[in-house]
N, C-alpha and C positions, 0 to 999 in steps of 0.2 A: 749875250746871255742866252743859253739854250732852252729856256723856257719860256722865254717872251714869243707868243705866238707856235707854240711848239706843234700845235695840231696842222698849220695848216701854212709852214713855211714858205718859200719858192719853189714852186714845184711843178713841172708839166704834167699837167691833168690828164690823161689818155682821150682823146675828144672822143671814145667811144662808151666812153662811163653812163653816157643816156641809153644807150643800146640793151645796158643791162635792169639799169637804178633809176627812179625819180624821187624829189623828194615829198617828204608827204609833208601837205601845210598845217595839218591840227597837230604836228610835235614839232613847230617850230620854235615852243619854249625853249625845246633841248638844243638844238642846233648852236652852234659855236658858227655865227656865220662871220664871214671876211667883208663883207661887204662896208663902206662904210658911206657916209652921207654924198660924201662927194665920187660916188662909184660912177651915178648918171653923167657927172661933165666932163668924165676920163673920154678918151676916145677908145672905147673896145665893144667889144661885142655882149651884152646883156639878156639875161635872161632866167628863170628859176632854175634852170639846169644847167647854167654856166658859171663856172667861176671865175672870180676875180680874173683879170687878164696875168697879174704876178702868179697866179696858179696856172690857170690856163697853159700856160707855154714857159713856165718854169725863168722869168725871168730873175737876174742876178747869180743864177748857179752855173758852176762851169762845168758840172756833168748834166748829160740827158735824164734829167730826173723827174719820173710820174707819180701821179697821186690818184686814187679813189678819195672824195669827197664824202665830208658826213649827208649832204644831203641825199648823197647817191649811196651811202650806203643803210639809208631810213629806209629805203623803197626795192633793195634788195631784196629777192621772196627771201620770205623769212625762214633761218634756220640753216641757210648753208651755209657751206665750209669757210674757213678763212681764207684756204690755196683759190677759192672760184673767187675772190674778191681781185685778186692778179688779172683773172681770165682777160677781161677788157683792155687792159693794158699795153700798149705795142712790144712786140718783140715776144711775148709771155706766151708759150703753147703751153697751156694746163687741160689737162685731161682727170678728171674725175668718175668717180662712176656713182648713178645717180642725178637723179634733179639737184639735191642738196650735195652731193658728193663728203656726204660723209662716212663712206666704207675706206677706211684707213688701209688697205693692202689695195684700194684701187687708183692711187694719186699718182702724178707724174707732171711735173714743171720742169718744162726745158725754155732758155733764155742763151743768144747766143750760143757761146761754147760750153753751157753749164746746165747742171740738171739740178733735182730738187736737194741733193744733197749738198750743193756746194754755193746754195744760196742760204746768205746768213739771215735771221731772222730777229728781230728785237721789240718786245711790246712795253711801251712806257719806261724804255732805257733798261729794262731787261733782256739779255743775250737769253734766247731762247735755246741753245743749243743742237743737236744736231735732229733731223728731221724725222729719225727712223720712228716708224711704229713699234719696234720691241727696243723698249727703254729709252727712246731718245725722245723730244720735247715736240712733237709736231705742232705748229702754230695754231691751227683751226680746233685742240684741245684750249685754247686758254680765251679766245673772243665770241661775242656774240654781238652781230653786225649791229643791233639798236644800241649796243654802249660804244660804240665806235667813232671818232672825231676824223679820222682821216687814216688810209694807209699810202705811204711815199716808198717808194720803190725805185732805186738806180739799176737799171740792166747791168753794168760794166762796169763801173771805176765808183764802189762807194766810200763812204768818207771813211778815213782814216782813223774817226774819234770812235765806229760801230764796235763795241763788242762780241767778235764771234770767230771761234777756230773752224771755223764751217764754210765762209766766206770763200772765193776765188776774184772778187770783186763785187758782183750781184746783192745788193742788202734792201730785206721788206723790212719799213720800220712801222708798228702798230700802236696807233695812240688812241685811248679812251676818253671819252667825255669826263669834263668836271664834276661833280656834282653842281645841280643848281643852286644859282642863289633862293629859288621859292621854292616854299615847300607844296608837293604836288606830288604825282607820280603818273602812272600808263597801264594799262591793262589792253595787251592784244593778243586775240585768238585768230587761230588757222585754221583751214581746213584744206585739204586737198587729193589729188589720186594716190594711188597704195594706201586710201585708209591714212593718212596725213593728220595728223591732231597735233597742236602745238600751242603752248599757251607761255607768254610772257608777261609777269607782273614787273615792276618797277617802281618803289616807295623811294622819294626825297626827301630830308629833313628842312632844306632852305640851310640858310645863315643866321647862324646863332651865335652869336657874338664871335665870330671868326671861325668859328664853325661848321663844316657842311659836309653831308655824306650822301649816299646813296649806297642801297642793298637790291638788287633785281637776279629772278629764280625765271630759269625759260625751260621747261618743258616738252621734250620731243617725241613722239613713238610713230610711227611708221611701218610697214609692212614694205620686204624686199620689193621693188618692181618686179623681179624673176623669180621663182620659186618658191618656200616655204620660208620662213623666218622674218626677223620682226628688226627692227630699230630703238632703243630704248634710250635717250639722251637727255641727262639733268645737270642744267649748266647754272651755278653762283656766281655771280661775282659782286664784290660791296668793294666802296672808296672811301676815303674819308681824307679830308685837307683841313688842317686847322694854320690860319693867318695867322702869324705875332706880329709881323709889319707889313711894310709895303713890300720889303726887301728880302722877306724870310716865311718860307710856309713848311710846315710837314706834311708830308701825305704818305696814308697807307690802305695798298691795296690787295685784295684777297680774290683768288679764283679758284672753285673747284667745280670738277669737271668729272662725273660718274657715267660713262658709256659701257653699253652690252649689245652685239650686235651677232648675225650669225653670216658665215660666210655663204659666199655664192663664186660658181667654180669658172675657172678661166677657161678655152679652149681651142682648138686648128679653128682655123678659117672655114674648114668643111662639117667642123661639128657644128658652127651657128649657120652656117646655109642651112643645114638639116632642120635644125629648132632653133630660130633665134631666141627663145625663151630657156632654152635647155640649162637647169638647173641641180640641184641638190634631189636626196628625195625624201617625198615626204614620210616614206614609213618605210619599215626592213622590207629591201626587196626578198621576192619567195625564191625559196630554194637555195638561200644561205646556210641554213641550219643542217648541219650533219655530226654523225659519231667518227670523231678522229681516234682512233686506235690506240696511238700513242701519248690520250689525254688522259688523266686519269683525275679522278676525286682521290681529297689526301682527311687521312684521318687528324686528331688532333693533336696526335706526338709528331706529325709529321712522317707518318710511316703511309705506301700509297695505296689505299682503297680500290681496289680493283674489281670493286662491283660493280661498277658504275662508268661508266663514261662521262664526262662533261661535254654537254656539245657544245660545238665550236661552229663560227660561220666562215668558213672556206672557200665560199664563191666570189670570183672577181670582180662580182660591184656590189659588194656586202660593206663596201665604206661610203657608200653615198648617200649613208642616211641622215638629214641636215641638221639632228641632234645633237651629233659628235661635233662639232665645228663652227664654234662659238670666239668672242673675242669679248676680253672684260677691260676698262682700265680703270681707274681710280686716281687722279692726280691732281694736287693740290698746288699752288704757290701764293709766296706769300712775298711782298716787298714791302721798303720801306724807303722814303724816299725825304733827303733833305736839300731845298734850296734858299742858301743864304749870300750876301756878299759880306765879304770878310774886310773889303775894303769898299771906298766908293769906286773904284773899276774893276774889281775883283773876283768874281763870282765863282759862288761853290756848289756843286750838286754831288750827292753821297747817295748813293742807292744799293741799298743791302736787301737780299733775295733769298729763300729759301723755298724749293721745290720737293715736293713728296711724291714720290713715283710707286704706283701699284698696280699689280694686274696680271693677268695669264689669257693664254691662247690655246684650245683642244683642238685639235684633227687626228683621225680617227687613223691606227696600220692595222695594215691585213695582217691573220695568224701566221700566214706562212711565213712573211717578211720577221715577224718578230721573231719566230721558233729558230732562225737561223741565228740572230743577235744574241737573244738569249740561252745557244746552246754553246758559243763559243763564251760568252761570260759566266755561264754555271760551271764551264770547265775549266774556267781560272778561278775556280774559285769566291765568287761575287756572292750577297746574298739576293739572290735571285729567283721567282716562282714559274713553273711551266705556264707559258699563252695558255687562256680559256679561249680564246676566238679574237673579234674583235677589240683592240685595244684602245683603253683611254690616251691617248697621245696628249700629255699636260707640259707646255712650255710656259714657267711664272717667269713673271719678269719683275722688275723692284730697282728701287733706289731713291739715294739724294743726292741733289744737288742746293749749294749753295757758294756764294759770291759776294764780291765787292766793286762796283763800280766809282771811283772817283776819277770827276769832272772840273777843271777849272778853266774860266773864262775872263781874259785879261784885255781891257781897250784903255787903249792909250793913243794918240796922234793920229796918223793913217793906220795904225794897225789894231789888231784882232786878233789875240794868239791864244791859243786851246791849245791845253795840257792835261793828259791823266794817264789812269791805272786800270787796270780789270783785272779780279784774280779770283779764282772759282775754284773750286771741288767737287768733280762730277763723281761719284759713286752710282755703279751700275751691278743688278744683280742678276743673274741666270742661271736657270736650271731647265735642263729635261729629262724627263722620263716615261716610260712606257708602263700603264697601270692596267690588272684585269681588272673585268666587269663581271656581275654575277649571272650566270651561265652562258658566258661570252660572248651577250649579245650586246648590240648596238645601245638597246635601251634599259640596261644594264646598271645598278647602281656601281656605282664606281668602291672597287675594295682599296682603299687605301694605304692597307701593309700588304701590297701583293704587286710588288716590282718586277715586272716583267724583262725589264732591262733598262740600262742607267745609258743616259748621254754627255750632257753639260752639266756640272755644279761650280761656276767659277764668280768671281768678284772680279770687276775691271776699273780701275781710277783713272781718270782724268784730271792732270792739275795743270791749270792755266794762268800764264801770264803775260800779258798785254799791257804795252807803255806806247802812248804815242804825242805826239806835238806836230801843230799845225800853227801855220801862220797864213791870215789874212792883210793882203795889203791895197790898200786904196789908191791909185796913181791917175793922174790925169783929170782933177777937178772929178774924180770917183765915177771917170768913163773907162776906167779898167780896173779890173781887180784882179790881183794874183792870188792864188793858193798853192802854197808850198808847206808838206807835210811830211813827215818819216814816223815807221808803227816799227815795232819792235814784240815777234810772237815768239813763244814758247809753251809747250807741251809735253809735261811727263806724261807718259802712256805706260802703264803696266795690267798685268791679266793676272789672277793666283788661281787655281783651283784644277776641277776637271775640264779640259779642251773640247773634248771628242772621244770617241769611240776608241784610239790609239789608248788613253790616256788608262782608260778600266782595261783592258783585255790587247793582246794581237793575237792570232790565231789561235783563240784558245789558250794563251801563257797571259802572266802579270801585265800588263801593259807600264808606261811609262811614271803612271802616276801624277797625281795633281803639282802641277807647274807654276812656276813663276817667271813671265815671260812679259817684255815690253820695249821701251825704247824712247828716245827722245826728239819732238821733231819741234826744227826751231830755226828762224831766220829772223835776224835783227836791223838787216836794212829793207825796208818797202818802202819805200818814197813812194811818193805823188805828186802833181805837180798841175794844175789848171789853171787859166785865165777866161774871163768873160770882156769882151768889150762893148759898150755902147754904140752904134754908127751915127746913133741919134736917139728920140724919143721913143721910137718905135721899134728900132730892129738893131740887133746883137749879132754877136759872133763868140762862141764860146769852144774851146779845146780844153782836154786833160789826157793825162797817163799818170798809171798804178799801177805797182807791182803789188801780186797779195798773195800770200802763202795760208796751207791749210792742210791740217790733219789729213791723213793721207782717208780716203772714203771706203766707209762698213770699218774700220779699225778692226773693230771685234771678230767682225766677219774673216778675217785676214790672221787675227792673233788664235780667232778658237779653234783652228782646224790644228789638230795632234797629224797630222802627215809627215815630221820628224820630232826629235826631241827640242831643236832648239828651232824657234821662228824665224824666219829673215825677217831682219828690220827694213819694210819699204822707205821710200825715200815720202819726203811730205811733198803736195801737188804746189804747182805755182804758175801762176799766170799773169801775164803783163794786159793790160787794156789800153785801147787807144781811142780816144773820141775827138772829133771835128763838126761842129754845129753851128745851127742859122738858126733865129725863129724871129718872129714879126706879128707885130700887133697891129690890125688896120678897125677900121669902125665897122665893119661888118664880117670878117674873120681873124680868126689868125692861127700861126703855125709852124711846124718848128720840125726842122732836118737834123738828123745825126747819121755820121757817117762812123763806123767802128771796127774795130781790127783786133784781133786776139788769138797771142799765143800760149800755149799752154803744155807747158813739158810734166813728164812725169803721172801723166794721167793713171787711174784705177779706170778700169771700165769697169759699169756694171754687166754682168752679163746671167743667166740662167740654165742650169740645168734642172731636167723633168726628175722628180724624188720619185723611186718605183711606189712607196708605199701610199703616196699621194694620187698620183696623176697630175700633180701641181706643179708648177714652177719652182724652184727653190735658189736663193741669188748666191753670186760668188762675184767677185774681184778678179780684174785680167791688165795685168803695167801694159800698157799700148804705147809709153812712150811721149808721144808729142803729137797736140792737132792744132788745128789754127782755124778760126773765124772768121768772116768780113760782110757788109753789108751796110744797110741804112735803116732807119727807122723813118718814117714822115706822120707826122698827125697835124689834124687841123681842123678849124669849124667853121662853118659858114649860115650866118644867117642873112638869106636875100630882104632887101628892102621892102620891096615889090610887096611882103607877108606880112608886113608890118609887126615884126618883131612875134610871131606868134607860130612860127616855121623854122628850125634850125637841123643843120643837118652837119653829122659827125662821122670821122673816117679816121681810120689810118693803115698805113701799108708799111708790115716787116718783109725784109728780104736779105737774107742770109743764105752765106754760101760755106757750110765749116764742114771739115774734112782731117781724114787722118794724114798726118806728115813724114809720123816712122810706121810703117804697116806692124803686125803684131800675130804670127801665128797664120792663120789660114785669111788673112783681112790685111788687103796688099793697100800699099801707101796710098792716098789719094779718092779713096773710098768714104762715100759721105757718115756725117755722123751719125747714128740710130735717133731714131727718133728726133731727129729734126727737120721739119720741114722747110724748104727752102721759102715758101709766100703762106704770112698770114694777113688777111684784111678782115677788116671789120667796119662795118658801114651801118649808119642807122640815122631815120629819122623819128624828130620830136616836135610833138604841137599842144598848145599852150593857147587854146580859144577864150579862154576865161580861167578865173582865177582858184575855180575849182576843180578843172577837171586838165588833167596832162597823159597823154597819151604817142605810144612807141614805138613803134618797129624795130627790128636790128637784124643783123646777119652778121655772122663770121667765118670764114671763109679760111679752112686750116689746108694746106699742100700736101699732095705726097709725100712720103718719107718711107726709109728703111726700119725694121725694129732690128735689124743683124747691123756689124761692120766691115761684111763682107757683101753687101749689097742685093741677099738672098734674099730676104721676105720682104716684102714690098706691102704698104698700106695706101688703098685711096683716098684723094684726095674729098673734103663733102664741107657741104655748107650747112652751119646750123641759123636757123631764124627764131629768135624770142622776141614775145611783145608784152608790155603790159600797160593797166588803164589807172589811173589813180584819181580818186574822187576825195572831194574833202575841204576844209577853209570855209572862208568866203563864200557864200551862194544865196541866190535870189530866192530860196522855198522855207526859208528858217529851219535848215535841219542846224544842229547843233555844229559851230564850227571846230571845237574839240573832238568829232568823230569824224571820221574816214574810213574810206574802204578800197584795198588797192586790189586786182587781179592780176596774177600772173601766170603767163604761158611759157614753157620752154621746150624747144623741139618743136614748133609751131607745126609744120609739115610730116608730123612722124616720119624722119629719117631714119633707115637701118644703117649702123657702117658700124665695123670695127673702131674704137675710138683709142683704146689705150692697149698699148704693147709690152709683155715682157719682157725685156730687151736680150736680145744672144737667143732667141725662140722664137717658133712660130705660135705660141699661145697668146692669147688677146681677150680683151674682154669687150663687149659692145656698146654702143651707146645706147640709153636709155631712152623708152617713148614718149608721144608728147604728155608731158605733165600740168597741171592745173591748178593754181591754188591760189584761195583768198583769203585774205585778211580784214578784220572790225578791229579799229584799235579806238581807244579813248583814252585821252591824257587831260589830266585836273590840276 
């Protein structure tokens, strides 16, 4: 039954999860903890920051599969991203920007042979869909790490039962807390560097005759670490479960998620030598403002006024004012979730979802850039107004999505067999365009009938459908288990509207017009296939292989470029996974090896080119063909006796070697992947002197890596160190044990380094300095 224990199933814990997180004891109400009575006479290693030994090192599963802990995710500094909850994790290079990493154009997850886009993501058996920040479902919009019960993460071969056309193998599944049975709630405030306020309420109802909900509002505002602009984040979410028996509950859950944020600008290696704070700026630089000749004021028949000039700003950093270049989103979802058995072995789970997507993006084009756009579309004819100077550069973004999830779970003798469906409707909306502003300056209200030039107006659909069956088998007095499984994907893809710039104009003639362009990507056998065996009480051996297919990556990106009339339909990506694993439980550590292999044909690469009108990045798609993977994962924890259970120390070492197999363009075979670094480790210790106060070090330690695939731009390698102190519970001075107070450090050593890469460029963005921030929480 998949919801017995759903939070916090078999699962390898990352033994670095202390590095980041401790748990705090005054909200131990909330915690969903594993432990159970007879946890002390197991032989494993114990401790407030250890899990269960079946979490710990993932026993019973026959892929490599890690988990973040709810206790480790209570003592998470509060308020960051969902991707940084990965960061700990083996095998995970996540790069954000920010302490909190929550500037949405700054993320990047690579695992293996995979990046952020081809990792499938799922919250409470919702397919989260694909990762983008314009219009796709990014994860860290829908959580907030205090309602969080656990997040379980497969690098390589995830289950066949995940919902997601995004997948290549790689699946984060995110689950919520229950509501509790008492009624109580939380109140915790923040404070921290950049001006850091953040406040989280949280109201329970208890159990009212089968009954029980929770509603909590968290509160974020922030000032950029680097230059001018602000952070604005207000995160909802309520639950609500009502029992009818033992055998049947309803639950429905609600998140909404209103962020406004301003950007902050990428750049060479030699612009941040120069200023490693070099940012946006804060006011119109001087000596923008000039009389362009060929502007003119228009009267109100639209005949042109030529008394006047309208000045225009002309100068080549008249767009770097950090007004113009904002990011809004607005996103809602909603589910509804039933688990009943239909028979007494039978089990049914139904999860209906509906997703609200809203929001736009400005950055700022220079007059000249646009007077060219807009002279060849006034000369086809467009209704279109002469540039006033600097323009409003408005991309909205929109849509819905909604779906169906149906789950059944069937035991019978030695077996265990999972059957279902997923079928969804993604609706995505896009536009752009180029708007004047009143006397074409930067800070300018924006004229909203005064189209300076037209880019994108299209609708793009996603219809998905997903069928799969898995069979669990028990053999050998249930010293071995098989899993044998086959998924079954399909995807209509279509685009209708305007593409691009082809679509309004070519050289000044009609262009092609709004199109109707798409394709079907679809494979119906993906088997899988894994075994775990026992060797004894303490230590296993576990293998699998997957094959997983997935919408080819950026679809859109790939359908909206008008560069002919009809699109080539790419092919969809697919990758095989290979995994070989040890792990062992002894009474003062334990620890668990995977060895994995992966090929992947049909790849999209992301790659970048610099927009003139920006100075920005701006991504594209490149078929590279085929790359391959291989390496090991190791994690492990060790507490010496000697410490007497109040000293534990936590590691793990990734090492991957993945590489292109057919070269592609000016990037010959054999050339490592971008952005992946061959060694990640992460090491940290934890001490636990008393029952109130836990205290941490960590380090993590990310390798060189290329951001090209041609092995040009070269990034170094750098170690980041965080620590934090947690007070609270239990204490000899009678403070209240319902209050606590954690601090946390990140960047402990104020390290400078390039941290995260455009990929196919040399623009990058840096990592952030040391950060500070504390937390008063009180829970009744």
């Amino acid at each position: 039954m998949k919801t017995i224990n759903k939070y916090f199933r078999p699962s390898l814990i990352s033994v670095s999860i202390a590095t980041l997180f401790a748990a705090n004891p005054a909200l131990s109400q909330e915690s969903d903890t594993t432990q159970s009575a007879e946890a002390e006479e197991k032989i494993q290693v114990v401790g407030r920051r250890i899990s269960e030994t079946e979490i710990a090192i993932g026993t019973g599963e026959v892929t490599n599969t890690l988990a973040v802990t709810r206790d480790a995710l209570l003592s998470a500094p509060a308020g960051i991203s969902g991707l940084k909850m990965l960061e700990s994790l083996p095998g995970f290079n996540v790069q954000t920007d920010g302490a909190l990493g929550l500037y949405e154009f700054g993320n990047s997850v690579n695992v293996r042979a995979f990046n952020l886009s081809q990792i499938g993501f799922v919250l409470n058996g919702v397919p989260m869909g694909r990762s983008d920040a314009f219009g796709g479902s990014p994860i860290f919009r829908y959580v907030d790490n205090e309602n969080l019960a656990s997040v379980v993460a497969s690098p390589g071969a995830g289950d066949v039962s995940a919902p997601s056309y995004s997948s290549l193998g790689p699946i984060a599944s995110y689950y919520s807390v229950d509501p509790s049975d008492k009624m109580g709630g939380l109140v915790s405030m923040t404070i921290g560097d950049d001006n850091l306020q953040r406040s989280f309420v949280k109201l329970e109802t208890g159990d009212i005759n089968g009954f029980k909900a929770f509603i909590s509002r968290s509160k974020t505002d922030s000032d950029l670490w680097r230059g001018p602009g602000t952070i604005d984040r207000e995160h909802i979410e309520g639950k609500a479960i009502y029992t009818f028996d033992q055998g049947t509950t309803l639950e429905f859950s609600y998140v909404a998620n209103d962020f406004f944020d301003y950007d902050s600008p990428s750049g060479t290696a030699a612009t941040f030598e120069a200023d490693y704070y070099y940012s946006y700026s804060d006011s119109i630089p001087e000596g923008c403002i000039s009389a362009d000749p060929g502007v003119y004021d228009f009267n109100q028949d639209g005949t042109i006024d030529d008394s006047d000039f309208t000045p225009v700003f002309t100068g080549s950093n008249c767009t770097s004012y950090y007004e113009d270049r904002i990011n809004v989103r607005d996103d809602k979802l909603y589910s509804l979730q039933l688990n009943t058995y239909l028979t007494d072995n039978l089990m049914f789970t139904g999860t209906a979802y509906l997703e609200d997507k809203d929001g736009y993006g400005v950055s700022p084009d220079s007059y000249s850039n646009t007077l060219g756009i807009y002279t060849d579309q006034a000369a086809a004819g467009l209704d279109v107004v002469h540039p006033r100077g600097v323009q409003y550069g408005l991309s909205s973004v929109g849509g819905e999505r909604k779906g169906f999830v149906a789950d059944f779970s069937l035991e019978f003798e030695n077996n265990h067999i999972e059957f279902g469906a997923w079928l969804e409707e993604d609706t995505y909306n896009r536009t752009q365009q180029r708007l004047n502003k009143t006397a074409g300056s930067a800070d300018g209200d924006v004229i909203w009938d005064e189209v300076a030039y037209y880019r994108r107006d299209y609708t793009s659909v996603r219809d998905t459908t997903q069928l799969y069956i898995k069979d669990t088998i028990s053999l050998m007095d249930d010293d071995l288990k098989l899993e044998v499984g086959l998924k079954s994907l399909s995807v209509d893809y279509s685009l209708d509207g305007y593409r691009d710039y082809n679509d309004y104009e070519i050289d000044g003639e009609a262009g092609y017009g709004p199109q109707s362009v798409g394709g079907e990507f679809s494979n119906h056998f993906l088997p899988s296939i894994g075994a775990v065996y026992a060797l004894n009480n303490n230590d296993q051996l576990f293998a699998s292989y997957s094959r997983n297919f997935a919408l080819p990556s950026g679809t859109d990106d790939i359908y909206d470029n008008a560069i002919s009339f009809e699109a080539d339909t790419p092919e969809g990506e697919e990758a095989d996974n290979f995994e070989l694993g040890y792990r062992t439980n002894q009474e003062s550590f334990n620890a668990a090896l995977a060895l994995f292999y992966t090929r992947f044909d049909n790849r999209l690469f992301a790659s970048n080119v610099i927009n003139p009108a920006t100075g920005q990045p701006e991504g594209f798609y490149i078929n590279g063909g085929a790359s391959e993977a291989y390496g090991f994962e190791l994690s492990g924890v060790y507490q010496p006796e000697a410490f007497d259970k109040e000293l534990y120390f936590n590691a793990n070492i990734s090492y991957k070697n993945a590489t292109l197999v057919d070269g592609f363009g000016s990037n010959p075979a054999g050339s490592r992947l971008a952005d992946s670094p061959e060694w990640l480790v992460t090491a940290g210790i934890t001490y636990e002197p008393t029952e109130w106060i836990v205290a941490n070090v960590s380090a993590k330690y990310t390798g060189s890596r290329y951001t090209d695939y041609a092995e040009t731009y070269s990034m170094e390698s750098f170690t980041l160190v965080s620590a934090y102190l947690d007070l609270g519970g239990i204490n000899p001075f009678g403070m209240p044990e319902n209050v606590s107070l954690r601090f946390n450090v990140d960047n402990l050593f104020d390290e400078e380094v390039l941290s995260f890469a455009f990929i196919g460029s040399a623009f990058y963005r840096p990592l952030n300095p040391r950060n500070f921030q504390a937390s008063l929480t009180v829970a009744f």
